[in-house]
VMD Tcl script that draws the C-alpha trace (Angstrom):
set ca {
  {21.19 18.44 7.12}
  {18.11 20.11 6.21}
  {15.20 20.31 8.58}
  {11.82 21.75 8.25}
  {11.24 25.16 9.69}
  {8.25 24.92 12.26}
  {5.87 26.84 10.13}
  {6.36 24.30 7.19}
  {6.49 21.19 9.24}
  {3.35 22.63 10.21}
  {1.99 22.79 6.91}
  {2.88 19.33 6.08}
  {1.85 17.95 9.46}
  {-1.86 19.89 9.05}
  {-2.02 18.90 5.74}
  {-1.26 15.36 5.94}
  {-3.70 14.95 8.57}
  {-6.53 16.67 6.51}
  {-5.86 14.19 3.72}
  {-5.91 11.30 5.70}
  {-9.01 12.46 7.15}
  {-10.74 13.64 3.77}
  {-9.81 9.45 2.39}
  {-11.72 8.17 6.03}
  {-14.70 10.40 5.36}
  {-14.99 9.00 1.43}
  {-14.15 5.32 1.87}
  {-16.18 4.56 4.98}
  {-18.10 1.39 4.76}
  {-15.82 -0.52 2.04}
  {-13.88 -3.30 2.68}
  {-10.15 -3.59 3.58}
  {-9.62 -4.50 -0.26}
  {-11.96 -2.59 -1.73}
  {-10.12 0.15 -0.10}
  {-7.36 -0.80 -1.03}
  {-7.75 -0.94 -4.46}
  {-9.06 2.82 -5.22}
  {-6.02 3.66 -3.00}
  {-3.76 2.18 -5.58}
  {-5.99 3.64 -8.35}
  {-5.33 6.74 -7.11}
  {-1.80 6.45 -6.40}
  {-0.98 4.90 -9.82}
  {-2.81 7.75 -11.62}
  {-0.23 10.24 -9.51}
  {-3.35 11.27 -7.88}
  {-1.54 11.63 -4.38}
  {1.18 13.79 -5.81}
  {1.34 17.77 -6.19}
  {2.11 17.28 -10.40}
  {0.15 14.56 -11.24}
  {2.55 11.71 -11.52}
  {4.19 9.45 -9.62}
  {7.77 7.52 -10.06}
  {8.84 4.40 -8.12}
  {12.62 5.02 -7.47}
  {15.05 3.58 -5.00}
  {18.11 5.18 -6.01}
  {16.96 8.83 -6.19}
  {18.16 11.40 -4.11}
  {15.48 12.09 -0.99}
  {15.68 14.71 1.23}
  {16.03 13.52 4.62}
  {13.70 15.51 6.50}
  {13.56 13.88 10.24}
  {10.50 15.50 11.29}
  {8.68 15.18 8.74}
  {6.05 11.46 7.91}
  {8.15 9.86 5.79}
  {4.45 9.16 3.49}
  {4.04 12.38 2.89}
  {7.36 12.23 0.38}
  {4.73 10.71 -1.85}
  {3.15 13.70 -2.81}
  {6.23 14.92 -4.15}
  {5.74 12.75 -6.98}
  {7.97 10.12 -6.29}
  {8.96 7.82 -3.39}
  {10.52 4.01 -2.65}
  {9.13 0.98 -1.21}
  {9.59 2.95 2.32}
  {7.59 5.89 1.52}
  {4.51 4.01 -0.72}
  {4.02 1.55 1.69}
  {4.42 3.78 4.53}
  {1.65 6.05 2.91}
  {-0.36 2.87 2.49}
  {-0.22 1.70 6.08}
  {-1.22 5.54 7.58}
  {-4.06 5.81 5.15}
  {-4.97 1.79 6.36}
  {-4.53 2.55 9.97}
  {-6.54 5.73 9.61}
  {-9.26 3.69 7.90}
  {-9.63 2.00 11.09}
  {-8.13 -1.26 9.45}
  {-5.41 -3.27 11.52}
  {-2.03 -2.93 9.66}
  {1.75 -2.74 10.72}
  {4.95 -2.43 8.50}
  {6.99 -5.39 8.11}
  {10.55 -4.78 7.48}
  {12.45 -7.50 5.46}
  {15.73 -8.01 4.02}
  {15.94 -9.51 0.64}
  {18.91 -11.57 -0.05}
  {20.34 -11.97 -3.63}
  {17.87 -15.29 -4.29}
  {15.11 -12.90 -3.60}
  {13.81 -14.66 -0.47}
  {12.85 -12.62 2.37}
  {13.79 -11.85 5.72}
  {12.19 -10.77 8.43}
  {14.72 -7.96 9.40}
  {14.76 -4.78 11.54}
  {14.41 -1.14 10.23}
  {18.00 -0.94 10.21}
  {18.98 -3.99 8.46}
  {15.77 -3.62 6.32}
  {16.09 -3.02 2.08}
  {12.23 -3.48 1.71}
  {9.13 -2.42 3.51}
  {5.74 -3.66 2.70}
  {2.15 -3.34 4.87}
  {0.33 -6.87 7.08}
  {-3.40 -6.26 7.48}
  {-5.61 -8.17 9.47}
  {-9.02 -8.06 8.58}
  {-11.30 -11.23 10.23}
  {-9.31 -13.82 10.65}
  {-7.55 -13.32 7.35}
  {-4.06 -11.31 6.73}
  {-2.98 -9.92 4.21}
  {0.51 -8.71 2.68}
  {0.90 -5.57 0.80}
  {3.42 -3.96 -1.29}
  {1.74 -0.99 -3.39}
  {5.64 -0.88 -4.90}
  {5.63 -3.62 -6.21}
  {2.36 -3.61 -7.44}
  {0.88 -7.44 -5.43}
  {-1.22 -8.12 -2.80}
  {-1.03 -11.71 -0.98}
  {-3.24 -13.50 1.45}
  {-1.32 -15.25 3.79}
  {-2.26 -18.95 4.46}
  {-0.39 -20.49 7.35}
  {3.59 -20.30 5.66}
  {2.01 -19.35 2.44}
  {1.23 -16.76 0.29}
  {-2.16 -16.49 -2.33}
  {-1.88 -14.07 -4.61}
  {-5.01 -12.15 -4.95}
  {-6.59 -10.08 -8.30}
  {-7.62 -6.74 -6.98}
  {-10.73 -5.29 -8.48}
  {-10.88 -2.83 -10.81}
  {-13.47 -0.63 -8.67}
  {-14.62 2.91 -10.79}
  {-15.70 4.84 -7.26}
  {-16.71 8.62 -7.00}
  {-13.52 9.77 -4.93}
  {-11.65 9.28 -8.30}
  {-12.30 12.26 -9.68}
  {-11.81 14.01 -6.35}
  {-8.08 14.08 -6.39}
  {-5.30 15.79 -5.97}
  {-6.58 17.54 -3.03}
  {-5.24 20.78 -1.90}
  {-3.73 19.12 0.83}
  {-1.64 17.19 -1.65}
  {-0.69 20.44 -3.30}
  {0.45 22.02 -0.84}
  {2.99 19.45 0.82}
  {4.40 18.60 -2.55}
  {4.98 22.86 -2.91}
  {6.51 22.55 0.69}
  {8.44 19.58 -0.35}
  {9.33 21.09 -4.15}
  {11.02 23.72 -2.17}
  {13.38 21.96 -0.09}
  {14.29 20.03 -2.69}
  {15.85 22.86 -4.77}
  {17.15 24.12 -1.72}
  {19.42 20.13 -1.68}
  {20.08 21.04 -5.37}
  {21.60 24.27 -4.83}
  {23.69 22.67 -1.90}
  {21.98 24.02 0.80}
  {21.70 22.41 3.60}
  {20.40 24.78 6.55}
  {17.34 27.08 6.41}
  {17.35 29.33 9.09}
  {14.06 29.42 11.10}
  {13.48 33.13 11.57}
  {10.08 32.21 13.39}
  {8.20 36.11 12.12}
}
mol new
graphics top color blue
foreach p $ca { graphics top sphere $p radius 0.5 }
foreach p [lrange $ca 0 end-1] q [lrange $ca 1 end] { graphics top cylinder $p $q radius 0.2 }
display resetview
């Protein structure tokens, strides 16, 4: 199994951190959806990704990196339900906002489950905001507002903000270089990189 070297999980670690940062300092004083909509702007337009696109996937082949935030696989220009809404709920909780994962298991009548992370085939983000909640799944592209046992579905706005044209950042860039390595290092077969540490 391949693992990071320390000098590249430090990379990603720093960089991630930056980026989450740089997103708190531009969407201070919006709203939870508000926010969340020129998040998804920005995702859609591959704007959180090292090449400027971005492909929903479950069945590709991801590197699995255990020390490394499993949002940042994002910026590699692709990622599943795990990885979007993973990003989704870091960038949320770093917003100050009050979200948590929710793990479910969807059955072959597509009802959900509440499930474990080991049972788990989906992931999507609950945010609290007031007294209302929210569920979101960036993967699937809905957002609901959750009324006792049921779900609203709500019409996010199409907001044109400033930090559009801000992105990719550098500290996008640079873990989807980190990450663009590793994965040709899977595709050659290689599966240890020796941490030299000099």
């Amino acid at each position: 199994m391949l693992y990071l070297t320390e000098k590249d999980k430090l990379t990603i670690n720093n960089c991630y951190h930056n980026f989450l940062q740089s997103l708190k300092e531009n969407l201070q004083n919006k709203n939870c959806l508000d926010c969340y909509s020129i998040i998804i702007k920005l995702l859609k337009n591959g704007q959180f990704s090292f090449n400027n696109e971005i492909k929903y996937s479950s069945s590709f082949a991801y590197l699995n990196l255990p020390d490394m935030r499993q949002g940042a696989q994002v910026m590699y220009g692709i990622g599943c339900c795990r990885h979007i809404n993973l990003l989704i709920n870091d960038i949320m909780q770093t917003l100050g906002f009050n979200s948590t994962l929710l793990y479910v298991k969807v059955d072959n009548t597509d009802t959900w489950h509440k499930a474990t992370p080991l049972t788990a085939n989906h992931v999507v983000v609950t945010l609290k905001d007031n007294n209302t909640e929210y569920l979101l799944d960036a993967y699937n592209n809905f957002v609901f507002k959750i009324i006792g046992h049921d779900l609203d579905p709500i019409k996010l706005k199409n907001i044109d903000d400033v930090l559009i044209n801000k992105y990719p950042d550098n500290n996008v860039k640079e873990i989807g270089l980190v990450l663009k390595k590793y994965y040709k290092l899977q595709e050659l077969g290689i599966d240890h990189k020796y941490d030299y540490g000099y």
